[in-house]
C-alpha positions in Angstrom: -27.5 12.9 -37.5 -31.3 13.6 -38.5 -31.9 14.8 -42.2 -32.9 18.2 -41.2 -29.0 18.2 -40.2 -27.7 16.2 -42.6 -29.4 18.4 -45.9 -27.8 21.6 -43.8 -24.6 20.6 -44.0 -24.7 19.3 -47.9 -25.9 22.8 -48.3 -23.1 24.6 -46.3 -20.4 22.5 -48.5 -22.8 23.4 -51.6 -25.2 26.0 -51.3 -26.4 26.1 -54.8 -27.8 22.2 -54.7 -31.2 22.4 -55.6 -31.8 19.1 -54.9 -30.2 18.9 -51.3 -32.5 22.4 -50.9 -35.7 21.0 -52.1 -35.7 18.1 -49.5 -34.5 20.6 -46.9 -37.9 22.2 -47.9 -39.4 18.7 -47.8 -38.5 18.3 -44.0 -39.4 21.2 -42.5 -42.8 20.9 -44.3 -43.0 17.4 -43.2 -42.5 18.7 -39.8 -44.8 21.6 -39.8 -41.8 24.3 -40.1 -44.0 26.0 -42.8 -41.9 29.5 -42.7 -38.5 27.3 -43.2 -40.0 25.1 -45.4 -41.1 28.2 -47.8 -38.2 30.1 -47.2 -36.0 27.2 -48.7 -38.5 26.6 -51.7 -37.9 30.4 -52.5 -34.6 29.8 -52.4 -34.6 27.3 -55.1 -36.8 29.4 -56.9 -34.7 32.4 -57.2 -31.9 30.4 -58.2 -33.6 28.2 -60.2 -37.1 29.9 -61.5 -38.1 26.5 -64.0 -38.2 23.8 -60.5 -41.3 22.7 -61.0 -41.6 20.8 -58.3 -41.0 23.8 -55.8 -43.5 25.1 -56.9 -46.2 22.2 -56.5 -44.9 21.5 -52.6 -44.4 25.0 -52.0 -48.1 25.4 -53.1 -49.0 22.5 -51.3 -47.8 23.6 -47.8 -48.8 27.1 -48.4 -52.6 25.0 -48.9 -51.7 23.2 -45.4 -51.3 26.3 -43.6 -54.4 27.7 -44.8 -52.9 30.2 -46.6 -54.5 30.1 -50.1 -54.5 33.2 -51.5 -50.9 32.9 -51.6 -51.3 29.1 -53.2 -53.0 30.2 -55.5 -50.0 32.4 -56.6 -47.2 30.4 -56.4 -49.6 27.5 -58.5 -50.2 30.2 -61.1 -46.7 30.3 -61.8 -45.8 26.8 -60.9 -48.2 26.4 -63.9 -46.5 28.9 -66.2 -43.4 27.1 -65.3 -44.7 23.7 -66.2 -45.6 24.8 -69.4 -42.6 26.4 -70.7 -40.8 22.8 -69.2 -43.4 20.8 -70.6 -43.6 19.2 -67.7 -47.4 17.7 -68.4 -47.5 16.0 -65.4 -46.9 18.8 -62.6 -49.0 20.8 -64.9 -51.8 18.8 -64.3 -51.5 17.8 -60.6 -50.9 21.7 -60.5 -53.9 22.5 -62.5 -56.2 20.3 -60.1 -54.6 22.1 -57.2 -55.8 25.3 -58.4 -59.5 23.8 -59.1 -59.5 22.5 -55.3 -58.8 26.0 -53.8 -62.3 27.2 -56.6 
């Protein structure tokens, strides 16, 4: 079984694992299924609105598609995220994100 298949069916016996979810996310990006990928990191999202880290990979693949208007976004809150988590070190790979798209 491949881990595309293998993070499905985690997620079929529990839907709400936002780790299982994130490296769903984490696949289909790493095999250029952008529009899975960002549908799955939206799904964490709305479920769980302070993963950081969906929002720095979510931002990073939206960057890999070319798409930055819309990285620029999702950083934007990524970053809000980060600080209300105090998660100082997404905030700052997050923060040089945002300076790389100018």
């Amino acid at each position: 079984m491949d881990r595309i298949a293998m993070l499905q069916e985690i997620l079929t016996q529990s839907p709400d694992d936002a780790f299982a979810r994130y490296g769903l996310a984490l696949e289909y990006a790493n095999t250029g299924q952008t529009e899975d990928a960002l549908r799955e990191f939206r799904t964490i999202l709305e479920k769980n609105p302070e993963y950081v880290p969906a929002y720095q990979m979510a931002a990073q693949t939206l960057m890999t598609a070319d798409r930055p208007d819309e990285a620029r976004s999702m950083l934007e809150t990524g970053i809000a995220a980060a600080q209300r988590t105090r998660n100082q070190h997404a905030l700052s790979e997050m923060e040089g994100m945002l300076m790389d798209l100018g």
